[in-house]
Residue, then its C-alpha position, 0 to 999 in steps of 0.5 A: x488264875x483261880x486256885x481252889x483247894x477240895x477235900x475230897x473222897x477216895x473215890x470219885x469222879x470228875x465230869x470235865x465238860x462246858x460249851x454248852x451254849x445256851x440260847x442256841x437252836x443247835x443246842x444238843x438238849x438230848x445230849x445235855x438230859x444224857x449228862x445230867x441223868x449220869x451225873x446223879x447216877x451211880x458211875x463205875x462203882x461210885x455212888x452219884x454223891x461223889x459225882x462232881x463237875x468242873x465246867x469249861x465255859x461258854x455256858x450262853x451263847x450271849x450274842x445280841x441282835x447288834x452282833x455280827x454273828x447274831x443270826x434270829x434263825x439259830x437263836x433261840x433267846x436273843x437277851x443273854x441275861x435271859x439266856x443266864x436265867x436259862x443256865x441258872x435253872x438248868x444247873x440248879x439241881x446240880x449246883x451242889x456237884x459244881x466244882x466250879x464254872x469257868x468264864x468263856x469267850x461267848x459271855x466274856x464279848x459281853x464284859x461291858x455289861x458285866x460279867x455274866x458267868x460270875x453272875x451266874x456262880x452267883x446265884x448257884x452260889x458255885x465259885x467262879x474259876x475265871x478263865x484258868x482254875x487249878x485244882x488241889x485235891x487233897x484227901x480228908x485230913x487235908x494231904x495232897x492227892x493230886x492237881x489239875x489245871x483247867x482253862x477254857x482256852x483259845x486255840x482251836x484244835x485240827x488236823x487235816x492230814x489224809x489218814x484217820x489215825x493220824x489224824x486223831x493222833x495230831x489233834x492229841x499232840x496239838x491238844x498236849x502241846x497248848x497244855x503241857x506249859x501251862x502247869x508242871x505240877x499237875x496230873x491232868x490238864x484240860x480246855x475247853x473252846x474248840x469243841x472237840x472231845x478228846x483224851x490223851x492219856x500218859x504213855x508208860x514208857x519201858x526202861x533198862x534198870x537192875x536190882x543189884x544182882x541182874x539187868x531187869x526192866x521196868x516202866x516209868x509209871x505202872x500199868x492203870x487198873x482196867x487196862x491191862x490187869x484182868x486179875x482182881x488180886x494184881x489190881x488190888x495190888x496196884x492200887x496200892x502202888x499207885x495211890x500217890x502217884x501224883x502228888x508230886x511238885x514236878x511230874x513229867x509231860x508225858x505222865x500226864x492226862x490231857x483233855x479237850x472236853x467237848x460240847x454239846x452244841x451241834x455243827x449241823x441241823x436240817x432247814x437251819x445254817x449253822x455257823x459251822x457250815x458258814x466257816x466250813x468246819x469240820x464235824x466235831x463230835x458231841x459229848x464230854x469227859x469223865x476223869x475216874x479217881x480211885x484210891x486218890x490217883x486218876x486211873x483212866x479218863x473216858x470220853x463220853x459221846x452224845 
């Protein structure tokens, strides 16, 4: 595990994404132009200078002509320090929004030669996060905002339940049960790998307390800004409340915010077979996440569909 401190501002926004999978025919390129044309642009209010990314890994598809999944077809640059040269300059414009990049199983089947996901930090001269990387936010003068954990993970993720919403609901349980005993101090946790894009949120939950004069009820965390206040004056005052609500030693699975961040290498593509429709998998949605700070608390966490 790697921890990194950041001084950050009041404001800003977190780009949780990876599995990008450079050198792969069914890349999503479009998807990858949508991404960086957000980044550099102003996001809900928040100038493009407080954008900032944290990468899941699988950056390149580093697979040589002498692997068993090595398929010319879908192989659109079969050296993987090539396809390195590729990420490197794909990600040099942003590089100063780069929190960090993590390493991916992909690039890691590759470590005989060296590691080529450091390699690539290197030369953007982004810190390498390793497989796990723990996030301290803290504000200007240095005091705690709130942490986050990120891995690129391992396990896939999958329901095949009959009922949609079920479904969803599964793969959000699955998602926060691989994350939630990972770290206990952190208010969001968040993996790659599995390429499925999805975000589970915390769930206030109601209670029964009193005020010393009458029985009175109350939530276990308050209610987030754009979800259910309309009034600009309750919003202001609740973002008081909330500005330190995570900077907690231990803060309760169920108040927390968990993300699979997505990919942007598509299952299915026209003339091509894909490793996807070989392993008979399921279609996994395109995209990533954005995690939305404001006044030094995460307010919401937006998957973005590509």
């Amino acid at each position: 595990m790697k921890l990194i401190t950041r001084k950050m501002p009041d404001d800003f926004n977190l780009f949780l994404m990876g599995d990008d999978h450079v050198g792969n025919l069914l890349r999503y390129e479009k998807g990858f132009d949508k991404f960086l044309h957000m980044v550099n642009s102003k996001y809900k209010g928040v100038k493009a200078k407080h954008n900032y990314i944290i990468h899941h890994g699988d950056c390149l598809e580093a697979i040589c002509v002498d692997d068993p999944r090595y398929d010319p077809v879908t192989c659109t640059e079969p050296i993987p320090l090539e396809q390195a040269k590729m990420v490197i300059s794909n990600y040099k414009k942003i590089s100063d929004k780069m929190l960090t990049m993590l390493d991916g199983n992909h690039p890691h089947k590759l470590h005989r030669f060296g590691n080529l996901t450091k390699y690539i930090c290197d030369e953007l001269g982004v810190e390498y996060g390793t497989w796990v990387a723990k996030f301290i936010f803290t504000d200007k003068k240095g005091r705690l905002m709130f942490k986050t954990f990120h891995t690129h993970g391992r396990k896939v993720i999958n329901s095949y339940c009959d009922d949609a919403k079920r479904r969803k609901t599964n793969m959000q349980l699955i998602l926060k049960r691989h994350l939630r005993d990972m770290d206990g101090s952190v208010a969001l946790a968040a993996k790659g790998h599995s390429h499925r894009l999805i975000v589970s949120g915390p769930e206030p939950e109601l209670y029964i307390t009193d005020d010393g004069k009458d029985v009175t009820q109350a939530y276990t965390l308050p209610q987030y800004l754009d979800k259910d206040f309309a009034d600009k004056k309750t919003q202001k005052e609740l973002e008081k409340n909330t500005k330190n609500l995570y900077n907690k030693d231990y803060i309760h699975p169920d108040h927390r915010w968990y993300v699979n961040t997505g990919s942007f290498l598509k299952s299915f593509e026209n003339g091509v077979t894909s490793y996807a429709e070989r392993g008979e998998y399921n279609p996994v949605e395109l995209g990533f996440a954005i995690a939305e700070i404001r006044n030094q608390t995460i307010h919401d966490v937006r998957p973005i569909y590509l």
